[in-house]
SEDO-915102 format. One record per residue (C-alpha): x, y, z; residue in one letter. Coordinates in steps of 0.2 Angstrom, whole numbers, padded with zeros to 4 digits, always signed. Layout:
% SEDO-915102
XYZA...
This chain:
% SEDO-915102
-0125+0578-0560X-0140+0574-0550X-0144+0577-0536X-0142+0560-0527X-0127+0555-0539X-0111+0551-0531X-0095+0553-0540X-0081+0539-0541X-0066+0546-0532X-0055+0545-0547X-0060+0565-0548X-0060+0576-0566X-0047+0587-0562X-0037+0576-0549X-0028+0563-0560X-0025+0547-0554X-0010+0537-0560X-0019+0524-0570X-0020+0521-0588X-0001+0522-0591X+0007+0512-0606X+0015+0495-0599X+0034+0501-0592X+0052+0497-0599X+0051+0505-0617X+0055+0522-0621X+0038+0528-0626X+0032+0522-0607X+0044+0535-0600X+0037+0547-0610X+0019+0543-0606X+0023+0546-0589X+0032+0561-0590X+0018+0569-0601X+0006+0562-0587X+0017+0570-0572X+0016+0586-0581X-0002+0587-0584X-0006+0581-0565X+0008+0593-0557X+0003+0610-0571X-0015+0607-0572X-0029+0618-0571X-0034+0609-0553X-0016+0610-0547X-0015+0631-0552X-0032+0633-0540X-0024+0622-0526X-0008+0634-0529X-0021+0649-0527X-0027+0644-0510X-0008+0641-0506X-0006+0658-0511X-0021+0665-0499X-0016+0658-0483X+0002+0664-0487X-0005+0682-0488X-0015+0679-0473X-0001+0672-0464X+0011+0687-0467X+0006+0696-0450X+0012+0681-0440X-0004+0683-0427X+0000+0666-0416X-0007+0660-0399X+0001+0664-0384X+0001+0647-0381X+0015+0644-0395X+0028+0649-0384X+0027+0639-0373X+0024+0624-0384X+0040+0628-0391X+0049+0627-0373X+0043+0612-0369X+0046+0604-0385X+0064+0609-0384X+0065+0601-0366X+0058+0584-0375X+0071+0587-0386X+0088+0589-0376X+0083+0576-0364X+0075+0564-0373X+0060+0562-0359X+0044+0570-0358X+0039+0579-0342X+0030+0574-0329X+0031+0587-0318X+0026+0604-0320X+0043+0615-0319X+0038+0632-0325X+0023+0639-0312X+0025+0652-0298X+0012+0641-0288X+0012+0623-0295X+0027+0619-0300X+0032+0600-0295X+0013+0595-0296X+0011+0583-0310X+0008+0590-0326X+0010+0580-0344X+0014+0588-0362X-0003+0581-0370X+0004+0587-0386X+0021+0582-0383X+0023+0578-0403X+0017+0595-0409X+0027+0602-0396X+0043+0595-0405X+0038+0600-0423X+0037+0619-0417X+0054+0617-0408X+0064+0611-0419X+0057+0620-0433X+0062+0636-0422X+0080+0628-0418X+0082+0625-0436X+0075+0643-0444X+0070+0652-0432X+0056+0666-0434X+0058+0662-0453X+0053+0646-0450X+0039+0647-0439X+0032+0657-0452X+0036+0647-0464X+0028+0631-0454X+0011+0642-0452X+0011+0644-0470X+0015+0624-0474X+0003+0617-0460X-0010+0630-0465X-0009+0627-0485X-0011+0609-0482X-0026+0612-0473X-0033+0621-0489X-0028+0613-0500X-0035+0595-0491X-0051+0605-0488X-0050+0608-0507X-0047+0588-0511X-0060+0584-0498X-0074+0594-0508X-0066+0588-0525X-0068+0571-0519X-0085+0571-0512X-0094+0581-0526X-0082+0575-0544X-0080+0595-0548X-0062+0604-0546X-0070+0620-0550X-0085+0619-0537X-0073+0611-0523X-0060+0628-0527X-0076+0639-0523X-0080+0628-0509X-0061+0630-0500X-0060+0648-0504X-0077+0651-0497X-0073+0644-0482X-0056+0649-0480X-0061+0666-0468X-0069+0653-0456X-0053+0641-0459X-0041+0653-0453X-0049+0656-0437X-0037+0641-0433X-0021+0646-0443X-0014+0650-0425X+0003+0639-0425X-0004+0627-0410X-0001+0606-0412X-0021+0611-0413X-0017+0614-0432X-0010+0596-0437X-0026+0588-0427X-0036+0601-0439X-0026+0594-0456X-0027+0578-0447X-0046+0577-0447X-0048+0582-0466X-0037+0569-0469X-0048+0556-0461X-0063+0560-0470X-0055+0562-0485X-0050+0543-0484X-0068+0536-0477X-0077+0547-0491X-0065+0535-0504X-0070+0520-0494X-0086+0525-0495X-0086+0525-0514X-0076+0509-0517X-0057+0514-0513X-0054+0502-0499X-0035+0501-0496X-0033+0518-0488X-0042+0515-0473X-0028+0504-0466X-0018+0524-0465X-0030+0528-0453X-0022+0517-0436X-0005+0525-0441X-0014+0542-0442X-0023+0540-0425X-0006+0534-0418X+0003+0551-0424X-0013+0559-0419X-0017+0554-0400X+0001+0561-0397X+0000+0578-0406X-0019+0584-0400X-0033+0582-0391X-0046+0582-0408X-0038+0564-0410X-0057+0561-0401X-0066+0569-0415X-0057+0558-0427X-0062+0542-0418X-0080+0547-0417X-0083+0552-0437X-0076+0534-0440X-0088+0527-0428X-0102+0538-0437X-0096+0532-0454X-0098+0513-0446X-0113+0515-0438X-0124+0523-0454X-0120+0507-0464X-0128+0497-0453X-0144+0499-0459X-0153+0503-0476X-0166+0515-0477X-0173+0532-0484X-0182+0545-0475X-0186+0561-0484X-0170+0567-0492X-0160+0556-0482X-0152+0540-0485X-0143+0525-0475X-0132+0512-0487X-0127+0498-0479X-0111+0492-0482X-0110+0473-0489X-0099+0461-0475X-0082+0464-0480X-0083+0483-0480X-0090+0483-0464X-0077+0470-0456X-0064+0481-0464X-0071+0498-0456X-0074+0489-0439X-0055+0480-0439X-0047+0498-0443X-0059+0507-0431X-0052+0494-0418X-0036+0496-0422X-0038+0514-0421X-0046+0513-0404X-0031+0503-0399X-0018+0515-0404X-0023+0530-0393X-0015+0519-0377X+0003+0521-0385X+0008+0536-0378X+0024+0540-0366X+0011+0542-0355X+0000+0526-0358X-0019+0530-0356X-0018+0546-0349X-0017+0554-0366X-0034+0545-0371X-0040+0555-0354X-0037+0571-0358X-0053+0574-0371X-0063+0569-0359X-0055+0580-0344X-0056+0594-0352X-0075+0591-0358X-0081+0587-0340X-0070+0593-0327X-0063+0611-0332X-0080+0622-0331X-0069+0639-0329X-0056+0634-0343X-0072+0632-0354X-0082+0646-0349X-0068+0659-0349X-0055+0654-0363X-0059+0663-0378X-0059+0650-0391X-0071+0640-0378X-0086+0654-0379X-0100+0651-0391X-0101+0657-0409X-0099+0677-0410X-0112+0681-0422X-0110+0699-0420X-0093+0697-0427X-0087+0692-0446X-0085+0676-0444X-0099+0673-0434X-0108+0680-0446X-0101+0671-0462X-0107+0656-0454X-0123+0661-0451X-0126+0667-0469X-0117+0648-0474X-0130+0639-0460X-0147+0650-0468X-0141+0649-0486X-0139+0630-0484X-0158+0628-0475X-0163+0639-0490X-0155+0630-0504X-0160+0613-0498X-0178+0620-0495X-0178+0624-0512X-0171+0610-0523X-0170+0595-0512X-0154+0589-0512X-0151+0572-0505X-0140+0567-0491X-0131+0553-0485X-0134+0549-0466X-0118+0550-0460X-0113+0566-0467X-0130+0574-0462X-0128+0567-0446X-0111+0575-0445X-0117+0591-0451X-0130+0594-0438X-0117+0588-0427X-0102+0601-0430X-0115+0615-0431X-0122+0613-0416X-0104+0614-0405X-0097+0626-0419X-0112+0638-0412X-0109+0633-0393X-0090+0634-0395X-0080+0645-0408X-0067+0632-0407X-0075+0618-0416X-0076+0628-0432X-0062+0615-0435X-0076+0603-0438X-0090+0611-0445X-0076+0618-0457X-0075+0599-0468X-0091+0592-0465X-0100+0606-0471X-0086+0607-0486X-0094+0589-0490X-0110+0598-0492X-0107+0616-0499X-0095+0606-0515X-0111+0596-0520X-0123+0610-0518X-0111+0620-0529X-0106+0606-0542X-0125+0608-0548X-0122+0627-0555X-0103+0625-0558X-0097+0619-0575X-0083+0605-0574X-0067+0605-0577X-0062+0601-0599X-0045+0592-0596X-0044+0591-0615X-0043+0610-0614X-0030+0615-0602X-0018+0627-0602X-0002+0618-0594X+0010+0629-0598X+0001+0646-0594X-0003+0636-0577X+0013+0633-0573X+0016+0651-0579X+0004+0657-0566X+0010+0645-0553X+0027+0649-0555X+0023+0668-0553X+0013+0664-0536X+0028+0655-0531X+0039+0669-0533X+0028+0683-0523X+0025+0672-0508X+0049+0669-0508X+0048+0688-0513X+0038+0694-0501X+0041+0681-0487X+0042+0692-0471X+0060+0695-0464X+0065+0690-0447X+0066+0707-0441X+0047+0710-0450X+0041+0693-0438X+0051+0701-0423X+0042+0718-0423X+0024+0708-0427X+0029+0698-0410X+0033+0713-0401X+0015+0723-0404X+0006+0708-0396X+0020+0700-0385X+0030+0708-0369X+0046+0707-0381X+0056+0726-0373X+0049+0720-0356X+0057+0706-0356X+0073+0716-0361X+0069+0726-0345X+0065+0714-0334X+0083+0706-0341X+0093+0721-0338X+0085+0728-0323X+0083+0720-0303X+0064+0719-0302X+0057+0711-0285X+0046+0695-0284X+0034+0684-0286X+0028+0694-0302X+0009+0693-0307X+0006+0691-0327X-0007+0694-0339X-0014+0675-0345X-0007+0681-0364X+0010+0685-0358X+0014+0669-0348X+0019+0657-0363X+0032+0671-0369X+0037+0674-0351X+0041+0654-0352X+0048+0653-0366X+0060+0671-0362X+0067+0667-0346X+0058+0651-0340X+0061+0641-0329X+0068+0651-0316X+0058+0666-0320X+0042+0656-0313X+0022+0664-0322X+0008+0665-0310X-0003+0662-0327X-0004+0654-0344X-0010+0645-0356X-0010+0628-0345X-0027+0631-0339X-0031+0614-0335X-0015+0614-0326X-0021+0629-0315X-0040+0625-0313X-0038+0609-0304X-0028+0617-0293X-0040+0632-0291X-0027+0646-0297X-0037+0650-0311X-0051+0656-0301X-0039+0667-0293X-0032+0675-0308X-0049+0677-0315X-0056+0686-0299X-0040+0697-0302X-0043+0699-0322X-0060+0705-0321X-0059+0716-0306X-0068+0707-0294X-0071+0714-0275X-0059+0704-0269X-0048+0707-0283X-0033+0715-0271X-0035+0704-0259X-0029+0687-0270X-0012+0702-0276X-0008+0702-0257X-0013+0683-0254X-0001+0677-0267X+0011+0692-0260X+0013+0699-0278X+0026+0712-0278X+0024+0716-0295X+0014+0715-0309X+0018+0713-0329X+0001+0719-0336X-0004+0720-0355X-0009+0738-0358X-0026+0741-0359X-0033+0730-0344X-0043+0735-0332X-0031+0731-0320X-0019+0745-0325X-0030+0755-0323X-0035+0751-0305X-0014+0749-0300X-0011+0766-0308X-0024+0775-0297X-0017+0765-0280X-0004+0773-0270X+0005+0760-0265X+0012+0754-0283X+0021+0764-0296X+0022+0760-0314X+0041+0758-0317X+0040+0752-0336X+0028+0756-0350X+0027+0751-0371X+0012+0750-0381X+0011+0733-0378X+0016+0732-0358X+0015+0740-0341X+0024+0733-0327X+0021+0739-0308X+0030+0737-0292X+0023+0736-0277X+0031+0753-0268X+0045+0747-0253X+0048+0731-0265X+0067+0728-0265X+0070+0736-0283X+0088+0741-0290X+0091+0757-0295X+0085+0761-0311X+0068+0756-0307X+0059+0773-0312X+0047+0775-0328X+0056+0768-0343X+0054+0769-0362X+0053+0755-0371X+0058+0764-0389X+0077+0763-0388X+0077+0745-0382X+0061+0735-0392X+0071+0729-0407X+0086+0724-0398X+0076+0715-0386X+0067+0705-0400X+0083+0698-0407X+0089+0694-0390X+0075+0686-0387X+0067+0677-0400X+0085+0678-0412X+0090+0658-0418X
């Protein structure tokens, strides 16, 4: 392949259903079933059920947000009264201000999923949500570049950068929902036309389930705008699209724009991209996944290597881009480096690149020589170690409870502990979830919720020990405090006099300020009797 040659999206290796003998006789029905089996067993299909594997293996320690909680609360509210809220109903400080779910949709997936299984099928969701990203990731390259083999080197490559992301938020479905998108203007790009009229469904499903919705919108602008023109400037080329592809693109990006205003909360969804961009400087400077690329960590590191060993590469041999998805590219490096979070995007568009650069090395995939059976074989056998080895609920249960306030809760739940209670910002979505909403959180994953309302710069002049860090515990009139362990702030209320330490796990601290109303009970408590119980109470179907 050269390296300006774009491959036709009928892909070697990804099957299409064309080419079957005319229906209604018997030999037909066998065509088809001989082609179903090659397309379902093929050698593609086994590296797509690989990936599959991976993310299953990755996904076995069950590391979520601490967002996922309360996502899971407030979707089971949308789903026992049939209304989303307007009002926030779970805050120590804020409750009754106006609040909306801006990912109402997601929100319901994760709780009925947990009505339905449960723990087992949380996990289970992580692993489906995340396979379909990988596996799309996988399509994505196939598609762009013509070569399975190349595109299965590309997905696995970029699968440690990927699962920075596999964290159980309505943020993964806008992640699938974004390679999905590309996927289908790459087609249109090479002549498939009839999938782009998906994409106004996708953006209604989408505007409604996450915020990325945004970043959707704005590669089909790109997409529009670079076949405008005609041009070729060093390694980089414009193609314009002829009058009816463009009239198509601009009709679906229309209708597109028009579907992110139907929402049960009319435009304001559309607002929130942009409220969060402009008007939420602490949220942004302070959340983890908003600070800028951690080179001195692995992932930051594997993307440096991936950003130099492009530059290299094209240095080198002079491969040839299309405008838009160079322009994308310099676009989702450059906020993947300002922000860790939009690794999400930088993830695909550079997929669309790293397949082509490898297709040139990588041999392609011999359908004539394929091994159907020892790939179902192998499939089958990949099959049978992710249901063998699928975690058991009580497995899930004690991963929650190393990261998650799961035997304080069963404390707080059995013992009279005075109030209001400060948190830690990673315990209030289990706190929500636990006891909400009459256990009310000073702090949680909400943040714009909080920052417009300037609690948030309270909480972070308590978190990080500021001078006037006691001062906002006595303004808010904390009696007590539910700590992760090794904060600074436990430290600091274990060496003051005038709180005691009435609870203690690995995980938690809890502190109560001394001549607080506390029942009897209240002394220094261990947690190792209670933990597993507490779990099942807590988190049990």
């Amino acid at each position: 392949m050269s390296d300006s040659e774009i491959i036709e999206p009928g892909l070697e290796g990804f099957p299409l259903a064309g080419g079957l003998a005319p229906q209604g006789d018997a030999r037909s029905q066998t065509v088809e079933r001989a082609t179903l089996w090659r397309q379902v067993f093929s050698f593609p299909a086994m590296l797509g059920a690989v990936l599959v594997g991976a993310v299953a293996t990755i996904a076995r320690t069950f590391y979520v947000d601490p967002d996922v909680w309360w996502h899971i609360k407030q979707g089971a509210f949308i789903l026992a009264t049939h209304h989303v809220p307007t009002k926030d109903a779970y805050s120590l400080t804020l409750t009754g201000r106006p609040w909306m779910a801006y990912e109402w949709l997601g929100d319901v997936l994760l709780a009925a999923t947990y009505r339905i299984g449960g723990m087992r099928g949380l996990e289970a969701l992580l692993i489906i949500l995340g396979g379909a990203i990988v596996v799309a990731l996988y399509a994505l390259a196939a598609i762009r570049c013509g070569n399975s083999k190349a595109a299965f080197l590309t997905a696995a490559s970029l699968l440690a950068l990927a699962s920075v992301s596999f964290n159980l938020r309505p943020q993964m479905l806008g992640y699938l929902f974004l390679i999905l998108t590309l996927i289908v203007l790459e087609r249109f790009r090479q002549g498939k036309r009839g999938g782009v009229w998906a994409l106004p469904i996708l953006m209604l499903v989408w505007v409604n389930t996450h915020g990325s919705w945004i970043i959707g919108l704005g590669v089909m602008g790109v997409y529009l705008a670079s076949g405008l023109m005609e041009f070729r400037i060093g390694d980089i080329e414009a193609r314009r699209w002829n009058s009816s592809d463009r009239l198509l693109l601009a009709s679906v990006f229309v209708l597109c724009v028009c579907a992110t205003v139907i929402t049960p909360y009319g435009t304001g969804l559309a607002r929130y991209p942009f409220e969060v961009a402009f008007s939420r400087p602490l949220g942004v400077a302070n959340v983890l996944e908003w600070r800028p690329m951690p080179f001195n960590m692995a992932a930051g590191k594997l993307f440096l290597i991936l950003l130099l060993g492009f530059i290299v590469l094209q240095v080198v041999y002079r491969f040839r881009w299309r405008l838009e998805e160079f322009s994308l590219f310099l676009f989702a490096a450059t906020v993947a480096c300002l922000h860790i979070r939009f690794l999400l995007i930088f993830v695909p568009v550079f997929a669309l690149l790293m397949g082509t650069i490898l297709a040139r090395w990588v041999p392609s995939y011999d359908r004539a020589g394929d091994r159907y059976v020892l790939n179902a074989l192998f499939m089958g056998i990949i099959l049978v170690i992710i249901v063998r080895y699928f975690p058991s609920e009580s497995d899930l249960l004690r991963n929650v409870g190393k990261n998650y306030p799961v035997a304080a809760v069963e404390y707080l739940d059995h013992h009279a502990v005075p109030g209001p209670m400060y948190n830690s910002y990673g315990f209030g979505g289990y706190l929500i979830l636990s006891r909400g909403p009459e256990h009310k959180v000073f702090m949680d994953g909400r943040s714009e919720l909080y920052e417009r309302n300037g609690v948030l710069a309270d909480y972070l002049e308590v978190m990080n020990i500021k001078p006037d860090a006691l001062s906002v515990l006595q303004k808010y009139g904390f009696q007590s405090c539910l700590l992760e362990h090794d904060e600074p702030l436990t430290t600091v209320l274990a060496a003051l006099p005038d709180w005691q330490k009435t609870y203690e796990d690995s995980t938690s601290v809890l502190f109560v300020r001394r001549g607080g109303s506390q029942a009897p009970g209240g002394e220094l408590s261990s947690a190792a009797s209670t933990s597993g119980n507490g779990l099942r109470n807590v988190l049990g179907p």
